[in-house]
N, CA, C and O atoms as a DFTB+ gen file, in Angstrom:
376 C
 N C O
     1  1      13.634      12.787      -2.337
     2  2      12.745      13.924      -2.514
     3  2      13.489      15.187      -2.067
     4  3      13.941      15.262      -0.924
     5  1      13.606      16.068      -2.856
     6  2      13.978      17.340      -2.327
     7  2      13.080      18.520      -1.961
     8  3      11.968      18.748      -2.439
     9  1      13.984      19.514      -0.681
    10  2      13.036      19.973      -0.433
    11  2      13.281      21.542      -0.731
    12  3      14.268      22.146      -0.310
    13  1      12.100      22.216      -1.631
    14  2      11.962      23.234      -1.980
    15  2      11.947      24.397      -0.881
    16  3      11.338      24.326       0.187
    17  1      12.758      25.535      -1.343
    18  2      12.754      26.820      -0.641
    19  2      11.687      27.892      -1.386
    20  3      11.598      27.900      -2.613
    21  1      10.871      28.812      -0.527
    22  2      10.366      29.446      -0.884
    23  2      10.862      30.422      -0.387
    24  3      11.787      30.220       0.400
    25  1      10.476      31.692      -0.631
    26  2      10.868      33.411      -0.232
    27  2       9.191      33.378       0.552
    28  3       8.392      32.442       0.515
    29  1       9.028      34.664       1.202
    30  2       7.986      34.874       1.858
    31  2       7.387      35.567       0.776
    32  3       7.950      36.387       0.051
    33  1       5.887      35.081       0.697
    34  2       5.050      34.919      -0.226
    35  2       4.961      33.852      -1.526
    36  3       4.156      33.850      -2.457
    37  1       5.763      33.206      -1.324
    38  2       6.007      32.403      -2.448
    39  2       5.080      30.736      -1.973
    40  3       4.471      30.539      -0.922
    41  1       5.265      29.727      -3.171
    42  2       4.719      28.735      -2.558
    43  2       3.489      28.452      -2.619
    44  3       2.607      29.243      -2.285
    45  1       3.233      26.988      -3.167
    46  2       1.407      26.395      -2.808
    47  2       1.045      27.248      -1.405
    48  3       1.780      27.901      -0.664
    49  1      -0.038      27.037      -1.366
    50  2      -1.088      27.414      -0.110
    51  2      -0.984      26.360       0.717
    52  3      -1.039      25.250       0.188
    53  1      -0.825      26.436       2.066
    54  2      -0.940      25.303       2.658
    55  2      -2.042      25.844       4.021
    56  3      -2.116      26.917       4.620
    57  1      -2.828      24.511       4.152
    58  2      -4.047      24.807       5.345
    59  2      -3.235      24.475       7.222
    60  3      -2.855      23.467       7.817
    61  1      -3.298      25.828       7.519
    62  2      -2.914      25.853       9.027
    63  2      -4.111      26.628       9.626
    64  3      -4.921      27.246       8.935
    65  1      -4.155      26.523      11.243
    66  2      -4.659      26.223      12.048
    67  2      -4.651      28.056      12.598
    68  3      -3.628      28.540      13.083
    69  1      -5.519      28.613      12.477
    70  2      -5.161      29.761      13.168
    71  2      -5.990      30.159      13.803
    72  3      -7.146      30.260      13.394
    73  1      -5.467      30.605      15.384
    74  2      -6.626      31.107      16.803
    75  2      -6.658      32.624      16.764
    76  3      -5.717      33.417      16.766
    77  1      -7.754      32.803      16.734
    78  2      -7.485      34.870      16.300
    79  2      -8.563      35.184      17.606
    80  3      -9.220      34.200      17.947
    81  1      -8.805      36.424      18.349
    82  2      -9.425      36.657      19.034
    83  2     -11.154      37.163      18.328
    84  3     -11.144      37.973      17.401
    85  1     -12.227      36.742      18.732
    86  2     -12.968      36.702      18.102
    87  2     -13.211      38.638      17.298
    88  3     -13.504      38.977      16.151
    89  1     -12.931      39.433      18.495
    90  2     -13.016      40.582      17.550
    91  2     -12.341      40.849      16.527
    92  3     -12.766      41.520      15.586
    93  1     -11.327      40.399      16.599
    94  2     -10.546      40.767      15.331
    95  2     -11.003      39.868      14.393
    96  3     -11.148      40.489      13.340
    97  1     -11.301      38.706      14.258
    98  2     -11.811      38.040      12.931
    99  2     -13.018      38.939      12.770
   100  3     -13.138      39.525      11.694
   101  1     -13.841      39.099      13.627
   102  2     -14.855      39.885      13.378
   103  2     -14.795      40.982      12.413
   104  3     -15.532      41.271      11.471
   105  1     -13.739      41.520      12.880
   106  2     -13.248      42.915      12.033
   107  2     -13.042      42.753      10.752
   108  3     -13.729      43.278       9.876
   109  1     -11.818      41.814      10.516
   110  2     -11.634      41.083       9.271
   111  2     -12.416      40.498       8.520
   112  3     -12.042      40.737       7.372
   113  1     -13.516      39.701       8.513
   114  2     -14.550      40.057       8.038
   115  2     -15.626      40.903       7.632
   116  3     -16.273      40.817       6.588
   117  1     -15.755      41.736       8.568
   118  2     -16.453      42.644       8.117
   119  2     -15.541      44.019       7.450
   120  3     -16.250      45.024       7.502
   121  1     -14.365      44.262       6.934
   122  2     -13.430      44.548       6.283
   123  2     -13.517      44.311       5.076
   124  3     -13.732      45.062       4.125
   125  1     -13.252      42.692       5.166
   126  2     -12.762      41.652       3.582
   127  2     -13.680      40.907       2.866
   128  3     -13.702      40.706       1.651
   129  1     -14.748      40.355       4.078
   130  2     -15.532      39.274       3.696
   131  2     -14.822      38.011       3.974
   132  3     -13.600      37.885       3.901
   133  1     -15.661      37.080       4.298
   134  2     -15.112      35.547       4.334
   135  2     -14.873      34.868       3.288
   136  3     -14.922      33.638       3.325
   137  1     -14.543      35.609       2.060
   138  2     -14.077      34.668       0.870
   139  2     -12.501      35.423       0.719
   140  3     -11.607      34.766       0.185
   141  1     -12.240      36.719       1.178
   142  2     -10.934      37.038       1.552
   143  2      -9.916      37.209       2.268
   144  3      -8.773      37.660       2.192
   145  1     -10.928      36.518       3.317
   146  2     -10.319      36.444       4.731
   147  2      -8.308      36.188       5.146
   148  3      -7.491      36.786       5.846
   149  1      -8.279      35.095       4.328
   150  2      -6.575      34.241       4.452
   151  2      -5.755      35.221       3.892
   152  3      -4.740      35.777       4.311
   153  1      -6.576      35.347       2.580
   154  2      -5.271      36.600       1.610
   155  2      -5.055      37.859       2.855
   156  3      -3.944      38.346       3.067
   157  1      -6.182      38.240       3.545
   158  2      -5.602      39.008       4.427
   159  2      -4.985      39.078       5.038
   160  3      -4.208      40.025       5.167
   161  1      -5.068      37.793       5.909
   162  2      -4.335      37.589       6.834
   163  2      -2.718      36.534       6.333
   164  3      -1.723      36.279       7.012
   165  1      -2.972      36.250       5.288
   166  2      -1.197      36.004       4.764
   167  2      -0.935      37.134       4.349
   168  3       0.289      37.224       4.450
   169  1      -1.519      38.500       3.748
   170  2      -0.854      39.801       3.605
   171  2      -0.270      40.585       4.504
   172  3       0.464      41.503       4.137
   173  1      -0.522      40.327       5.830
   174  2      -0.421      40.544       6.978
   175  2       0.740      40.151       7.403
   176  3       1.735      40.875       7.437
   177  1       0.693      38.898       7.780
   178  2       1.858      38.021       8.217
   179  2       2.987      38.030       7.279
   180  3       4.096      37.646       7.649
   181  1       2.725      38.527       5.853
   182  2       3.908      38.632       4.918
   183  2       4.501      39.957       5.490
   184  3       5.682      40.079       5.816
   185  1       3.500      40.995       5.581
   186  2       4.523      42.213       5.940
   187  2       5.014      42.392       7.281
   188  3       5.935      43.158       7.561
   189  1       4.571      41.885       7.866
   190  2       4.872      41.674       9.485
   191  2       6.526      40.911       9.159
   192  3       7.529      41.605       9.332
   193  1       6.630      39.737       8.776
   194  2       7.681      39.043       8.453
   195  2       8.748      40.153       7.656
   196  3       9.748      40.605       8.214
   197  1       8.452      40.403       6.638
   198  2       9.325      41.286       5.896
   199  2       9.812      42.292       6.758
   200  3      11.033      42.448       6.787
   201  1       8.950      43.153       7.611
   202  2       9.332      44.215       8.506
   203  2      10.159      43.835       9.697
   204  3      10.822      44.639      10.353
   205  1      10.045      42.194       9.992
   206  2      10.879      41.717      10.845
   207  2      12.721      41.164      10.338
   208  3      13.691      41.410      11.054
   209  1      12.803      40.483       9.117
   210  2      13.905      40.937       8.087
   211  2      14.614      41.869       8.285
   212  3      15.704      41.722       8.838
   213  1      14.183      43.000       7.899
   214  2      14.559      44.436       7.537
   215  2      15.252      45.133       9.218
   216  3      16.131      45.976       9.405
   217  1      14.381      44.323      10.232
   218  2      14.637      44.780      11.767
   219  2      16.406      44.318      11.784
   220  3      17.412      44.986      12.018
   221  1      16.208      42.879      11.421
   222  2      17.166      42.334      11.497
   223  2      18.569      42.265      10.842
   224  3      19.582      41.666      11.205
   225  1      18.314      43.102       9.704
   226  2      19.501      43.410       8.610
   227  2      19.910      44.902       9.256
   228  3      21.083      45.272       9.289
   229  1      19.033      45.545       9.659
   230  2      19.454      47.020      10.454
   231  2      20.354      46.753      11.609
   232  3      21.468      47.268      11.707
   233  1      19.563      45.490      12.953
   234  2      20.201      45.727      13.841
   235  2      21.913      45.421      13.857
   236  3      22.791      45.860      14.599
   237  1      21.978      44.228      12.400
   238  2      23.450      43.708      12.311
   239  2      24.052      44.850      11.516
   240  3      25.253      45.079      11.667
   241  1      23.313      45.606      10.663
   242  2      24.389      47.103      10.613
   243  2      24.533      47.665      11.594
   244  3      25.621      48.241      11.578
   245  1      23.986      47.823      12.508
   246  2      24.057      49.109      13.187
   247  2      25.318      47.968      14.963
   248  3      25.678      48.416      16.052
   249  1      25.483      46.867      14.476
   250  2      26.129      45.758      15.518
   251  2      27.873      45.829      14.918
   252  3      28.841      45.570      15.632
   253  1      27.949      46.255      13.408
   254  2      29.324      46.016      12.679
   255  2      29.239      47.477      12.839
   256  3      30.068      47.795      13.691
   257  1      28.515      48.656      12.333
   258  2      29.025      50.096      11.648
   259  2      29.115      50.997      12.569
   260  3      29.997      51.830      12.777
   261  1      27.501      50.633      13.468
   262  2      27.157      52.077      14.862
   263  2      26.114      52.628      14.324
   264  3      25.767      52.464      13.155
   265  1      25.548      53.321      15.160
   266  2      24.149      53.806      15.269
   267  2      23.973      54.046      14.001
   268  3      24.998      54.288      13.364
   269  1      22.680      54.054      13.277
   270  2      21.775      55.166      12.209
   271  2      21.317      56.084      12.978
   272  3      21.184      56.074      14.201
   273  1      20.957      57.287      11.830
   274  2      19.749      57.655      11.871
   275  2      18.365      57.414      11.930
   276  3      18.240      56.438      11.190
   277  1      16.836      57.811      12.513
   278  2      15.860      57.640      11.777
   279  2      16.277      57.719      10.451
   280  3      16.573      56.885       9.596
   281  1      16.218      59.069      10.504
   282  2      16.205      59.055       8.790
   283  2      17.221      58.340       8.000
   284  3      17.209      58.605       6.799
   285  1      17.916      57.667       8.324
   286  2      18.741      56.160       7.803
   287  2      17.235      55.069       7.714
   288  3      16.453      54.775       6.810
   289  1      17.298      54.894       8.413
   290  2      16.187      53.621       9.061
   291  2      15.383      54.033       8.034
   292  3      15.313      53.202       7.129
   293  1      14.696      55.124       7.852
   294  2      13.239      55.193       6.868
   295  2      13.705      55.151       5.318
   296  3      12.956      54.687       4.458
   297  1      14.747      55.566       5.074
   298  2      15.491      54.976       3.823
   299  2      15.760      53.806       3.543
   300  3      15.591      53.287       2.440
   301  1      16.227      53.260       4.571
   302  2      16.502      51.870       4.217
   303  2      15.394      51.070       4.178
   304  3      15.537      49.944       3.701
   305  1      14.309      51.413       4.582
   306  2      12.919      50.572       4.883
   307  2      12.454      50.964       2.826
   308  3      12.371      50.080       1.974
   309  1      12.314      51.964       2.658
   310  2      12.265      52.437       1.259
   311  2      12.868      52.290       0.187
   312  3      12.421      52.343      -0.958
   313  1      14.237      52.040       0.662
   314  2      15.503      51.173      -1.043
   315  2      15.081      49.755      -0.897
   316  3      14.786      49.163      -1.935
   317  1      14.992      48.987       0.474
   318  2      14.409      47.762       0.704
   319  2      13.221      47.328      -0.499
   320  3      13.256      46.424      -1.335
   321  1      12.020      48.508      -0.175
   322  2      10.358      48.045      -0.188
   323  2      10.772      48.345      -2.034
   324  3      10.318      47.700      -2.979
   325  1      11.858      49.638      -2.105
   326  2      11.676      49.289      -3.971
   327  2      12.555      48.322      -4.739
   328  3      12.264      48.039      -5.901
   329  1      13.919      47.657      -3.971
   330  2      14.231      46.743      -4.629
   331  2      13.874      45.489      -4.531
   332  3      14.126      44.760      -5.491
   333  1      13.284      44.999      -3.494
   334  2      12.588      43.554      -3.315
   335  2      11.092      44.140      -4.108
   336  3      10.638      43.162      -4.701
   337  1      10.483      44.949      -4.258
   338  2       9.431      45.293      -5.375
   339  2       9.934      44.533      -6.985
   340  3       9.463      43.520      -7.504
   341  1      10.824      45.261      -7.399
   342  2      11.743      44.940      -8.645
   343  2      11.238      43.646      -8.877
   344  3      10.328      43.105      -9.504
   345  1      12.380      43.292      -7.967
   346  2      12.974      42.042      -8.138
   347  2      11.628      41.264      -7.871
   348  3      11.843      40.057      -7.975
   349  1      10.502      41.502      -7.607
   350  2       9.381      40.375      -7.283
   351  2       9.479      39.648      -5.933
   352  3       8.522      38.971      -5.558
   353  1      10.518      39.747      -5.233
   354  2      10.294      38.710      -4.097
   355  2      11.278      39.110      -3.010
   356  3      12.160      39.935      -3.249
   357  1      11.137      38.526      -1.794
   358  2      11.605      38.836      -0.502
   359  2      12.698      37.617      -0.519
   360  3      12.628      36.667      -1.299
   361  1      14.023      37.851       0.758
   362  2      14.916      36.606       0.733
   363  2      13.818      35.285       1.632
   364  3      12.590      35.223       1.574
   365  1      14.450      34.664       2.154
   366  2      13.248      33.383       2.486
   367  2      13.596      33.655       3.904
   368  3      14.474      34.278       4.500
   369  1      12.462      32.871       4.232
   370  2      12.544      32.836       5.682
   371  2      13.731      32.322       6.328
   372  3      14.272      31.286       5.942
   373  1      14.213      33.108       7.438
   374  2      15.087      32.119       8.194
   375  2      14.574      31.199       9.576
   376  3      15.354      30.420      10.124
């Protein structure tokens, strides 16, 4: 059996276990509704993840080249968000 790679967002749905503090589901519901609840919260955790990526491709430039700018950093967050747009998908999790 082999085992398939997904990119973040990609992939069947799979049922996990998640402890949220009651206000915040609260919130999220009353936000989304309880029939949209997951998409939220995997929309969430997708960009959280992606924004953690992007942390990580910066800090190893900035570990080989030397400092950025902000205004490096907010560019690169922006050529990022439009070429993984394009292209449909993020690299996969590591």
């Amino acid at each position: 059996m082999s085992e398939t790679t997904y990119s973040i967002g990609e992939g069947p749905a799979i049922r996990v276990s998640l402890s949220l503090p009651e206000g915040t589901a609260e919130a999220i519901r009353a936000r989304v509704g309880k029939r949209e609840f997951s998409a939220f919260v995997a929309e969430a955790v997708e960009r959280e993840l992606r924004g953690q990526v992007l942390d990580e491709y910066l800090a190893d430039y900035e570990n080989r080249k030397g400092p950025i700018s902000e205004q490096a950093h907010q560019r690169a967050r922006q050529v990022f968000d439009e070429v993984f747009a394009e292209e449909g998908e993020w690299p996969a999790a590591s």
